[in-house]
C-alpha positions as a printed Julia matrix, in Angstrom:
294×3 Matrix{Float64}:
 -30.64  -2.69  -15.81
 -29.42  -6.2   -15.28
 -27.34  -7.27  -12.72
 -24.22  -7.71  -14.66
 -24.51  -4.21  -16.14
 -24.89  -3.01  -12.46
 -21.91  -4.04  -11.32
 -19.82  -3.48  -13.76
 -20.88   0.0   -14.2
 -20.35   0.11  -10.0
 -17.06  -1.19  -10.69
 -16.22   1.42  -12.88
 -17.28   4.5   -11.46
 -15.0    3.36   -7.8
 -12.06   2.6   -10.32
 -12.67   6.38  -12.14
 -12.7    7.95   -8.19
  -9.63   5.75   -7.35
  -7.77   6.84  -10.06
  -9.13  10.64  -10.65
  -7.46  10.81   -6.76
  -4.12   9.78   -7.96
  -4.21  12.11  -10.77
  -5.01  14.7    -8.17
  -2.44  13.74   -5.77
   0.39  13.81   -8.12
  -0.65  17.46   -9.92
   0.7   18.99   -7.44
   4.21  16.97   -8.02
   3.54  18.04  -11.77
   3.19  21.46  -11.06
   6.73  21.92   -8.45
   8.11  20.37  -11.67
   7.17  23.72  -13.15
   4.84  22.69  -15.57
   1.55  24.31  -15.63
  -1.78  23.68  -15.35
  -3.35  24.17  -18.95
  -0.2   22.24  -20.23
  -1.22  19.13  -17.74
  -4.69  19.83  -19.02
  -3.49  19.18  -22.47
  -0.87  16.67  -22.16
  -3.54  13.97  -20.33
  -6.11  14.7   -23.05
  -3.33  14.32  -25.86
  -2.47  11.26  -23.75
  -6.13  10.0   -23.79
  -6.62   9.75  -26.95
  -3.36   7.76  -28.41
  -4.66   5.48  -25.8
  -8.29   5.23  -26.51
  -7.83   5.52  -30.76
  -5.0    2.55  -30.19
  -7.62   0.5   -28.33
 -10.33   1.15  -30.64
  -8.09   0.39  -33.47
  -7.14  -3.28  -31.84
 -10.99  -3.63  -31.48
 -11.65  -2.7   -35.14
 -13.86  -0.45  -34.16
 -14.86   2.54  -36.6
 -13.95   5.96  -35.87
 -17.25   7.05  -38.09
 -20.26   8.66  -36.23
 -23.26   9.78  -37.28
 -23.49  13.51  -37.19
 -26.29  13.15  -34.69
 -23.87  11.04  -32.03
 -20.88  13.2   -33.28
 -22.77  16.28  -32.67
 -23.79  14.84  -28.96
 -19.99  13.89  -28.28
 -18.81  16.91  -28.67
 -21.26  18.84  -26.69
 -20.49  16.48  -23.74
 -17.14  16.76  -24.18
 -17.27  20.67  -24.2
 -19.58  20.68  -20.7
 -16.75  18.66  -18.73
 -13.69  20.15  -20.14
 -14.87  23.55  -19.33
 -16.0   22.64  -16.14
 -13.07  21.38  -15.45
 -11.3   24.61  -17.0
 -13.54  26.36  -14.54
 -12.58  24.69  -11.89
  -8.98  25.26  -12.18
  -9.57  28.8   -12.71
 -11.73  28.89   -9.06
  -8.39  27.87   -7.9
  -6.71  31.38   -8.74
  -9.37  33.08   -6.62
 -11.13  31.03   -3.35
  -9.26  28.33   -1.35
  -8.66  24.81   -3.26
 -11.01  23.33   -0.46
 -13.89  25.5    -0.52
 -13.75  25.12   -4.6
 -14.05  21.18   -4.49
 -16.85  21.43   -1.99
 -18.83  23.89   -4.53
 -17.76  21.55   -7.75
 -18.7   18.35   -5.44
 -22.24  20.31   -5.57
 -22.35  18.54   -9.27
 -23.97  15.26   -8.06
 -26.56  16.69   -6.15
 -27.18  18.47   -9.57
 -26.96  15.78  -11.67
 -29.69  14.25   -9.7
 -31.93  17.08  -10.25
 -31.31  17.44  -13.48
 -31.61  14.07  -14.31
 -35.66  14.15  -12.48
 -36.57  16.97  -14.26
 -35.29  15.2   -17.67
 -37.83  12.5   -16.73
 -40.55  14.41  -15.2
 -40.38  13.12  -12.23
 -40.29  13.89   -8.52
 -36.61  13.72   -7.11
 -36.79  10.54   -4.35
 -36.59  12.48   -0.81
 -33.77   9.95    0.3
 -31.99  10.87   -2.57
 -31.82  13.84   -2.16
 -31.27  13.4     1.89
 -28.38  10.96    0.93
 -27.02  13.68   -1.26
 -26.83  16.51    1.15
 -25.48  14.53    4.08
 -22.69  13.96    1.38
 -22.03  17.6     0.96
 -22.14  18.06    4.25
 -19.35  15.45    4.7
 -17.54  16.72    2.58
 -17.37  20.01    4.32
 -16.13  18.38    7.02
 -13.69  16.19    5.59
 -11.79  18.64    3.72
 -11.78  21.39    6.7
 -13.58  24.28    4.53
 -13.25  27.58    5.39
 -15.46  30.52    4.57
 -13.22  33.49    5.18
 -11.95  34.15    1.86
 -14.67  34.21   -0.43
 -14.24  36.0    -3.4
 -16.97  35.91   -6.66
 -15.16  35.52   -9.36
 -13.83  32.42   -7.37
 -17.35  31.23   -6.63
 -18.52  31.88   -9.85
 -16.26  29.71  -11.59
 -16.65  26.89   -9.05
 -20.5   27.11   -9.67
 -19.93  26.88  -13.39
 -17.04  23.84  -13.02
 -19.98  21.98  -10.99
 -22.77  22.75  -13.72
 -20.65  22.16  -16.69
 -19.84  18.4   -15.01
 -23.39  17.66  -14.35
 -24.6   18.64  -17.65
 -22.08  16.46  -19.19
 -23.16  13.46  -16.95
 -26.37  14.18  -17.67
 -25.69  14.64  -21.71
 -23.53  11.5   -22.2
 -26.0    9.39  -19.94
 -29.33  10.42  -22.22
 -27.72  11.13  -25.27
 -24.98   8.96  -26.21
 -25.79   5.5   -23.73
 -25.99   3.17  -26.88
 -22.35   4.21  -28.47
 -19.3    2.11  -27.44
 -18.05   3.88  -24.35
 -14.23   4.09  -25.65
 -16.03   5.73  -29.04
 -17.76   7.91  -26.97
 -14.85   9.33  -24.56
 -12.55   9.55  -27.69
 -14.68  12.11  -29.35
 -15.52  13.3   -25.87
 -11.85  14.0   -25.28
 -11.06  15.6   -28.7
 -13.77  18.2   -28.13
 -11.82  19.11  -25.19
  -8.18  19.1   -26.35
 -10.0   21.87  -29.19
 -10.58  23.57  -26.44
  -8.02  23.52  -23.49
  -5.7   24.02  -26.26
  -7.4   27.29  -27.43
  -7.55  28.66  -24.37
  -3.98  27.97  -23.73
  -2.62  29.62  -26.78
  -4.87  32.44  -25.48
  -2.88  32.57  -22.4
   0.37  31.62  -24.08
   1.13  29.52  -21.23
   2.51  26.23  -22.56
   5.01  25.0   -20.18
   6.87  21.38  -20.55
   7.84  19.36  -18.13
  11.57  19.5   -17.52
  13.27  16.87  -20.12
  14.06  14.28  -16.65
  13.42  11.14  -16.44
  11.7   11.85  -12.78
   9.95  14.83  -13.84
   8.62  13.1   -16.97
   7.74   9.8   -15.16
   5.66  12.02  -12.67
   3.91  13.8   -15.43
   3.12  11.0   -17.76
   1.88   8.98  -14.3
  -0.74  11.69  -13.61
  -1.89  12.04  -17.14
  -2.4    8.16  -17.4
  -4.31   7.94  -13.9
  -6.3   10.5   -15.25
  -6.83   8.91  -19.03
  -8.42   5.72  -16.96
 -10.76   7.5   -14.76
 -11.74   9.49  -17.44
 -12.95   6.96  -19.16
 -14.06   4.34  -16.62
 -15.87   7.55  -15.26
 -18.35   7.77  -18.42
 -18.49   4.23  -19.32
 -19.84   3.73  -16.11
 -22.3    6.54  -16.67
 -23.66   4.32  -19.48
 -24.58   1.45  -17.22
 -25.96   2.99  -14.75
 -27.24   6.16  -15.22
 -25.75   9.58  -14.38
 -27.32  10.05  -11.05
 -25.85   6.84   -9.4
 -22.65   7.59  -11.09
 -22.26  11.1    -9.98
 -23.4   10.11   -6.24
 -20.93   7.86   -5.96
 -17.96   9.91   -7.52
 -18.78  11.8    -4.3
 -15.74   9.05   -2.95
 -13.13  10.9    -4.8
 -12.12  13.68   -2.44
 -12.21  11.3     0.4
  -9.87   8.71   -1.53
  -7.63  11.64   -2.56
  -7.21  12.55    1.41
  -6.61   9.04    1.95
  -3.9    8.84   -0.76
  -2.43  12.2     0.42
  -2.19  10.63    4.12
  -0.33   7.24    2.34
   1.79   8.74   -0.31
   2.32  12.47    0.63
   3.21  11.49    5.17
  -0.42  14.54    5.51
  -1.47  14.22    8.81
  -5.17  12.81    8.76
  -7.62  15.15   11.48
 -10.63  13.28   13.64
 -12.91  15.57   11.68
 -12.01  14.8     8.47
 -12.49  10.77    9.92
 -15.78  11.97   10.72
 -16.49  13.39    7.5
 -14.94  11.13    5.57
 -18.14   8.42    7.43
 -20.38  10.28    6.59
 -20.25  10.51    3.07
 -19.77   6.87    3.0
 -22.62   6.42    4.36
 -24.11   8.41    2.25
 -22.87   6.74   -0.87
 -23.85   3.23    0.31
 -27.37   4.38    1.22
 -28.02   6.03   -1.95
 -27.4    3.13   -3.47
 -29.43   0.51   -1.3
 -32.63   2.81   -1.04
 -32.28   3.95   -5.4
 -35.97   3.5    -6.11
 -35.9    0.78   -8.96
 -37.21   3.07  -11.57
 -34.14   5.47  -11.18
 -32.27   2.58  -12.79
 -31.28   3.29  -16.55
């Protein structure tokens, strides 16, 4: 990995956790609006990809794939859009908290997945590094364990695994396509299916025809649109482990943004917490054994 590619991929992957945390404080705005969250689902992956196909049309690049890379886009695509499916469903059942902290589990996957991919030995200070982030985490957002319900669980597990795989699949798979190519194919995969399993539901709900409401809506979709794709470009530059341990930012820049933008009161725990997987994410990266590099 040169060091040009390192930092631009580093670059990336704190723009995708910057941005991922605006789209995350501003759902909520979406959803007072009364729009839904399957429509929002839709509406920033429909949004997505007039962006991307404009962008690859200004580039002149060609939509064509081979079936091989086609095939591999859309399997990525399917493992993050149902994870992410997933974990809006764990929202239905267990606390919003305690759901992030079992989908946050995805990096610490990722990183196993990825040794066992190369038949190798996960690096113990990795994996340290990776823990002490959960357990920040934990602390930061104030989990509790009282209401624990499986169905909840479940689909928090499967939102974390569904991530990681796609992390995992993009970063082995599909590293040598042009990363707007990539996402756009990624994201079409998973418009096919948000959008089947919102006609399932029936529960396509617009935004209310304001300019407010509207401005809101198309602001979260957009934040997302970015992250999404600085999120996997940067997966291509330096690897999905890296890029998954340092997504581990997100919730704390989220809390952060909530604190700025929505007046939330920020706890000396969640400071603490908050530290700590700093910490965590800065010594992952200074003690990533060179050969973890992609």
């Amino acid at each position: 990995m040169s060091p040009s590619h390192k930092s631009l991929g580093f670059a990336l992957v704190l723009a995708a956790a910057v941005f991922i945390s605006f789209s995350n404080v501003l759902a909520p705005l979406v959803y007072d609006l009364a729009t839904n969250v399957e429509s929002l689902l839709v509406l920033r992956l429909v949004i997505f990809l007039m962006l991307c196909g404009l962008w690859l049309r200004l580039q002149n690049i060609a939509f064509k794939l081979q079936p091989g890379e086609l095939r591999h886009c859309i399997i990525a695509g399917l493992f993050y859009n149902a994870g992410s499916a997933c974990l809006m469903a764990a929202f239905d059942f267990i606390p919003v908290s305690l759901a992030v902290l079992i989908f946050y589990a995805f990096p610490l996957l990722t990183s196993l997945g990825e040794s066992a991919w190369d038949r190798r030995r996960p690096a113990p200070v990795q994996l340290a590094c990776l823990l002490a982030a959960l357990i920040g985490l934990a602390v930061c957002l104030h989990v509790g364990f009282e209401q624990l319900n499986m169905t909840g669980l479940v689909f928090a597990a499967l939102a974390a695994l569904g991530v990681a795989s796609a992390y995992l699949w993009s970063g082995r798979k599909l590293n040598r396509l042009p990363p707007a190519l990539m996402t756009f194919y990624m994201a079409a995969s998973g418009l096919v299916l948000v959008t089947g399993i919102l006609v399932l539901r029936q529960a396509w709900v617009l935004p209310p025809a304001e300019a407010v409401a509207i401005g809101v809506t198309l602001a979260a979709a957009l934040a997302f649109a970015i992250a999404f794709f600085c999120m996997f470009a940067a997966v291509t530059f330096i690897g999905p482990a890296r890029s998954a341990m340092i997504m581990n930012l997100e919730p704390v820049i989220t809390v952060g943004l909530a604190v700025l933008l929505l007046a939330e009161v920020l706890t000396l725990h969640q400071v603490f917490g908050a530290a700590l997987v700093i910490a965590a994410v800065f010594a992952s990266q200074l003690f990533t054994p060179a050969k973890e590099g992609v």
